[in-house]
VMD Tcl script that draws the C-alpha trace (Angstrom):
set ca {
  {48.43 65.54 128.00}
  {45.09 65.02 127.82}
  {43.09 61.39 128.51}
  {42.15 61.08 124.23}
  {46.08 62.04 123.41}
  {47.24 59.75 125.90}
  {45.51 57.05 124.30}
  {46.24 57.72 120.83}
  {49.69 58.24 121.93}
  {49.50 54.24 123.47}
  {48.17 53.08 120.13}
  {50.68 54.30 117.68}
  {53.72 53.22 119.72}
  {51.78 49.73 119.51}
  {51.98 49.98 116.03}
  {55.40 50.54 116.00}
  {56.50 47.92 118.30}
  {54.24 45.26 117.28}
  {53.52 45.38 113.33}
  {56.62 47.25 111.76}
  {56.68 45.74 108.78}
  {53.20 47.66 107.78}
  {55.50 50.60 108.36}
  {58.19 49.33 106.07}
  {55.42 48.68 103.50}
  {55.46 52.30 103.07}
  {59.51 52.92 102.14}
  {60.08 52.98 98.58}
  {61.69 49.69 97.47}
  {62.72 49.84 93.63}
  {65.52 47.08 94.30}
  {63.33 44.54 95.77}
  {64.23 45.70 99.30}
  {62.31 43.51 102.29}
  {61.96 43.34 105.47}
  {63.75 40.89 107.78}
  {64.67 40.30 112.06}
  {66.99 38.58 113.20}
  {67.51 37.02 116.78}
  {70.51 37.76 118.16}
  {69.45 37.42 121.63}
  {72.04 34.05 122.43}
  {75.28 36.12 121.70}
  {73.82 39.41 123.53}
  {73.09 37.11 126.56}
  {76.58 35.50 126.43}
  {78.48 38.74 126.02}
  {76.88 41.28 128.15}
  {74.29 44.14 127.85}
  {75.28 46.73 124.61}
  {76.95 43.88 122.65}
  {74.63 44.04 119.89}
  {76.41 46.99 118.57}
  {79.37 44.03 117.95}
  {77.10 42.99 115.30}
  {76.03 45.85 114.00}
  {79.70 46.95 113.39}
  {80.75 43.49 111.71}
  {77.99 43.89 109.28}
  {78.87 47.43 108.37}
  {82.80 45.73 107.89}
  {81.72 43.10 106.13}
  {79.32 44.51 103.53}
  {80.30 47.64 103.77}
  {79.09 51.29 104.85}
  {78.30 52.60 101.19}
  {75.62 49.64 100.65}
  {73.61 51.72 103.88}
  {74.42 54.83 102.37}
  {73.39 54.80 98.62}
  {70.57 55.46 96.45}
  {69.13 52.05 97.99}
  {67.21 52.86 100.72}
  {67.97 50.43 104.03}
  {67.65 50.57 107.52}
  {70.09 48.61 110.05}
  {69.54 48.75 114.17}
  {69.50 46.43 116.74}
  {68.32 45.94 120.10}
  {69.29 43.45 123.41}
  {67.45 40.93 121.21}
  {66.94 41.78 117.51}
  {68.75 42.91 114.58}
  {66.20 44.72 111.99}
  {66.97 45.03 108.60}
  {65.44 46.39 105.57}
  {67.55 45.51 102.35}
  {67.75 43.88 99.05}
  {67.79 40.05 99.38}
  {71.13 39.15 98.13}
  {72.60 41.59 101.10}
  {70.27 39.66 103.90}
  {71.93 36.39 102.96}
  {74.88 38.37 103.65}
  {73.54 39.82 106.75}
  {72.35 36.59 108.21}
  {75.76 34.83 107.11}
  {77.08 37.55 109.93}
  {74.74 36.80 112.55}
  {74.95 32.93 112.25}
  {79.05 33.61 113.00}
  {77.96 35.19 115.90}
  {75.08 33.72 117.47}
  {75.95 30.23 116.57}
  {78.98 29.94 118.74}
  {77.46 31.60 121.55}
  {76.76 28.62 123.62}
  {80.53 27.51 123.56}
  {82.40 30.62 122.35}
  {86.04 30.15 121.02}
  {88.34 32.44 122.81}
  {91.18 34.34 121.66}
  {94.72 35.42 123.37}
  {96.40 38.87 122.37}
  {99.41 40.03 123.92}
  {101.28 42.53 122.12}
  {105.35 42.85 122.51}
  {107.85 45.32 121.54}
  {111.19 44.75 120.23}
  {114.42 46.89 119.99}
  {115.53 45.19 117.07}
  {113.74 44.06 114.28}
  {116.62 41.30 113.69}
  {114.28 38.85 115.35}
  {112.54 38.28 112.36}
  {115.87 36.41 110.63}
  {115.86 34.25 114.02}
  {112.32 33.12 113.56}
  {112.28 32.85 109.76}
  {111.50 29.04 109.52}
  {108.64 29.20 111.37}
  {106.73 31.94 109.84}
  {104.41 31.72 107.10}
  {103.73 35.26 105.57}
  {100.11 35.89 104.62}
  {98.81 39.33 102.73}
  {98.43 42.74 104.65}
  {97.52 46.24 103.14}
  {99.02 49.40 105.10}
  {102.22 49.82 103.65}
  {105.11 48.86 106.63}
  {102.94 46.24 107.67}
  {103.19 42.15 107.89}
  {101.48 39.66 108.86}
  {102.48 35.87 109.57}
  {100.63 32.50 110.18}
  {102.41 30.06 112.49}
  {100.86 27.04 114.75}
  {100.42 27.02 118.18}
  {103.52 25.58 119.24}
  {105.21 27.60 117.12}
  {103.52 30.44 118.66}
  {104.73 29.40 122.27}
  {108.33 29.31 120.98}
  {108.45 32.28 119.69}
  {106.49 34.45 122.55}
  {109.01 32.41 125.15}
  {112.07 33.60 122.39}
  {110.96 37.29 122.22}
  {110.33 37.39 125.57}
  {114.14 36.00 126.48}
  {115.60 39.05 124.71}
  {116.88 42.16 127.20}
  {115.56 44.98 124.27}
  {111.74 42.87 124.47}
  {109.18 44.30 126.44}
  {105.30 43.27 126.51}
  {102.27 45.64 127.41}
  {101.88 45.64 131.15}
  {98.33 44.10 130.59}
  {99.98 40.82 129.78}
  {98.08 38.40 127.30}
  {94.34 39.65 127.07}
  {91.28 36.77 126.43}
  {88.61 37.79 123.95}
  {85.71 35.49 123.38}
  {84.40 35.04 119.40}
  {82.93 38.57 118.35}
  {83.91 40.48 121.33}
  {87.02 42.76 120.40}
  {89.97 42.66 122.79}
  {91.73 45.73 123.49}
  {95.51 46.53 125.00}
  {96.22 49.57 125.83}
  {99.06 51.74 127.68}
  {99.59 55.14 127.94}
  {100.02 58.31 130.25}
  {99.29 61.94 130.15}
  {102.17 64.34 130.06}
  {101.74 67.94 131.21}
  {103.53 71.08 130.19}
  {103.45 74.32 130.03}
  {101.41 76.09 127.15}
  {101.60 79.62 127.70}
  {101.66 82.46 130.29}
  {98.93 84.65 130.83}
  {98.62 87.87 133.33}
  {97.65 87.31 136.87}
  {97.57 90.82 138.90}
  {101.12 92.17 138.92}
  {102.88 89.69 137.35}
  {101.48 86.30 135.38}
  {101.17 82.68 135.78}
  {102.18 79.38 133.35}
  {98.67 78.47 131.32}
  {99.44 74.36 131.96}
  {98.24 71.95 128.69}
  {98.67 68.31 128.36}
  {98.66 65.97 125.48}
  {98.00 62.10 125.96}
  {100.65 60.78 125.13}
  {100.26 56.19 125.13}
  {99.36 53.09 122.63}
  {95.86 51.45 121.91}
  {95.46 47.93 120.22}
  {92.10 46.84 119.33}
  {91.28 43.35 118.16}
  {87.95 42.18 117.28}
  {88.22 38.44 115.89}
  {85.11 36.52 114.50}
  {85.07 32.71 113.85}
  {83.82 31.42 110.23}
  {80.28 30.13 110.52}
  {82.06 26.25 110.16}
  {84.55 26.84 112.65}
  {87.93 26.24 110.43}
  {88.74 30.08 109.83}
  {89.11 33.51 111.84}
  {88.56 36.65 110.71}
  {90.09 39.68 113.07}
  {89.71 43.60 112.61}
  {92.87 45.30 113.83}
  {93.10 48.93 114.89}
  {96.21 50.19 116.37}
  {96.56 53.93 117.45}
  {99.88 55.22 119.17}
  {100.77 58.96 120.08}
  {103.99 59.50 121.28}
  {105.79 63.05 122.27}
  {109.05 63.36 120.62}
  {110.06 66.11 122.32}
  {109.24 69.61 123.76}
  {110.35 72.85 121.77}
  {110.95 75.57 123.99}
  {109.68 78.81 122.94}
  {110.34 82.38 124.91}
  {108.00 84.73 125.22}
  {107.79 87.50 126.66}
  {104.67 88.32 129.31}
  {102.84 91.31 128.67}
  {103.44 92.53 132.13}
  {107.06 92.33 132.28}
  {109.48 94.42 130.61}
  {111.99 92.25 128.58}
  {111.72 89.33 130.52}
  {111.44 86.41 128.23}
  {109.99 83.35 129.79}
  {110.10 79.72 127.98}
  {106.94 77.69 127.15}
  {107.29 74.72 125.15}
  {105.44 73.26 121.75}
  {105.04 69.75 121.58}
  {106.12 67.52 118.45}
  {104.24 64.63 118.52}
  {104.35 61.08 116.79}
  {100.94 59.19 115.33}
  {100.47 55.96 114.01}
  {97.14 54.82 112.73}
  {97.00 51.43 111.55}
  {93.63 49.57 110.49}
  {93.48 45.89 108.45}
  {91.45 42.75 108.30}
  {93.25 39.26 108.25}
  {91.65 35.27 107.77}
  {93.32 32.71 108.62}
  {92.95 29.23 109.47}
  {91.61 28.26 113.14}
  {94.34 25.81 114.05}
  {96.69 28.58 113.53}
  {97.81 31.68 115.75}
  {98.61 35.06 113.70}
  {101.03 37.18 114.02}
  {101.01 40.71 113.08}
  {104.23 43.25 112.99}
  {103.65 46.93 113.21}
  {107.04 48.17 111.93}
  {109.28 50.65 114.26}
  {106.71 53.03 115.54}
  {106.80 54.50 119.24}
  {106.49 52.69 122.29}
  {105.13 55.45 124.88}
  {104.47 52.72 127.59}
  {104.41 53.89 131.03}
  {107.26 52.85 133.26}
  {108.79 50.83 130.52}
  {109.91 54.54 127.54}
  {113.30 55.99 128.44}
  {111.90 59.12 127.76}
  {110.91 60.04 131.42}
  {110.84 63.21 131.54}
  {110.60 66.18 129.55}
  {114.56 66.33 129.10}
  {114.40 63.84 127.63}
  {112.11 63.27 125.00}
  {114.73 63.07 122.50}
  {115.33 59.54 123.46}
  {111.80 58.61 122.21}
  {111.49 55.21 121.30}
  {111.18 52.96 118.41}
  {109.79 49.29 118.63}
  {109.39 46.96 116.22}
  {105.58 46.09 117.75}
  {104.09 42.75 117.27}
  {100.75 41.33 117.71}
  {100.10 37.63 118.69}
  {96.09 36.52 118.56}
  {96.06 32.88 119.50}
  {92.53 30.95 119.20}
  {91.53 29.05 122.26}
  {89.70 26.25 120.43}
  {86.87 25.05 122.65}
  {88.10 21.82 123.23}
  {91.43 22.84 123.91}
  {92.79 24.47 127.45}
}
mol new
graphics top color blue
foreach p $ca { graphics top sphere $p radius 0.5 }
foreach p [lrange $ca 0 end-1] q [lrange $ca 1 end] { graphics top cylinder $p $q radius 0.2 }
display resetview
């Protein structure tokens, strides 16, 4: 590259970086769109390098991906410090209600305690009755509770008496006000796919298939303090067991050699719940699979057809700030 291009080169990137609202100017905006930035440097600090994408996604939840996607044009992106945005106003009141929730706390986040349990039996739920306040959920199978904090220590302490309860080996997980938590377990099971030649005879053609449980929750405190909102995303894969098929390899006569098929289990579950600060949530899945290393019966491949079902609950506690 030549001296001249060089130095043209230099000047247009300082027009990018240092006036882009001229370049803005230049988008069409028939709804009124503007331009705004928004410093989001306190929470980035707080949580760690790449947590800006935090508020990117919250935004996207709360307003919507459609409103970024229509006939109006709009820009979102965010850096280390700054979130752009290029939008109608009514939607950057919305956007800067987001960023308030997150960079206002920063100083003194709230934390948050997940632990997720399983249960055998989904009889508990008659034993804690009195202490459970139902609140709405969407996905069909699906409920949610409110419940205080002591109420919430009873309960765990209850569960956790049971001999058919079992809790993710990970234990109770902290997550700090827009940083999402996430439990996991799992394990990858290996079998054989098919058989292939291999000079005079042949060879087993291995495959696998991960086979575990994935919790993610990312709570966000109301810009007053009194309320949390929490996105929940649960994904679970679970083998259920192994059909054998024989086949027969092309390089031996009539010999009929087994390979197996794997049936497989997979729940998908994604909601949003608010509730009040001073209160912990609980959340239960239904009776879906609990492939949790060391803890699933089914241990090996003869046994697959013991497969369990849990009735899997999620606890998120807030750890108020003045509060141990």
């Amino acid at each position: 590259m030549s001296p001249i291009q060089m130095a043209c080169t230099a000047i247009l990137a300082a027009a990018f970086f240092v006036v882009p609202e001229a370049l803005y100017a230049q988008l069409p905006a028939d709804s009124g769109q503007v331009w705004k930035t928004y410093d989001i440097s306190p929470f980035v600090t707080q949580a760690g390098p790449g947590s800006q994408k935090h508020v990117v996604d919250w935004v996207l939840q709360e307003t919507g991906s459609p409103q970024w996607h229509g006939d109006t044009v709009a820009s979102l992106s965010a850096d280390a410090s700054t979130l752009r945005c290029f939008h109608t106003p009514e939607m950057q009141v919305r956007v800067e209600e987001v960023v308030q929730r997150f960079v206002g706390d920063s100083a003194t986040p709230h934390r948050f305690s997940v632990r997720v349990l399983g249960v055998g039996s989904p009889t508990w739920r008659n034993d804690m009755r009195s202490m459970l306040r139902p609140i709405s959920a969407a996905t069909p199978g699906v409920q949610a509770w409110m419940l205080s904090r002591e109420e919430a220590a009873v309960l765990v302490a209850r569960l956790r008496s049971r001999s058919d309860c079992e809790e993710l080996p990970t234990g109770a997980v902290l997550a700090a006000n827009g940083i999402p938590a996430v439990l996991t377990g799992g394990r990858k099971r290996a079998y054989v796919q098919d058989v292939a030649p291999a000079g005079p005879g042949w060879q087993p053609v291995a495959g696998s298939c991960d086979e575990g449980m994935a919790i993610d929750v990312h709570p966000l405190i109301s810009r007053d303090g009194t309320a949390v909102e929490a996105v929940v995303r649960c994904r679970i894969d679970q083998i259920e067991r192994m059909a054998p098929v024989g086949t027969t390899p092309p390089t031996v006569d009539g010999q009929r050699v087994p390979i197996e098929v794997p049936q497989m289990s997979a729940v998908r579950i994604g909601e949003r719940f608010r509730w009040p600060a001073n209160s912990a949530l609980l959340i239960g899945l239904g009776l879906v699979p609990w492939p949790v290393p060391g803890q699933n019966k089914a241990g090996s491949p003869a046994l697959f057809s013991d497969a369990k079902r849990t009735d899997v609950v999620v606890l998120v506690e807030p750890r108020l700030t003045d509060t141990p």
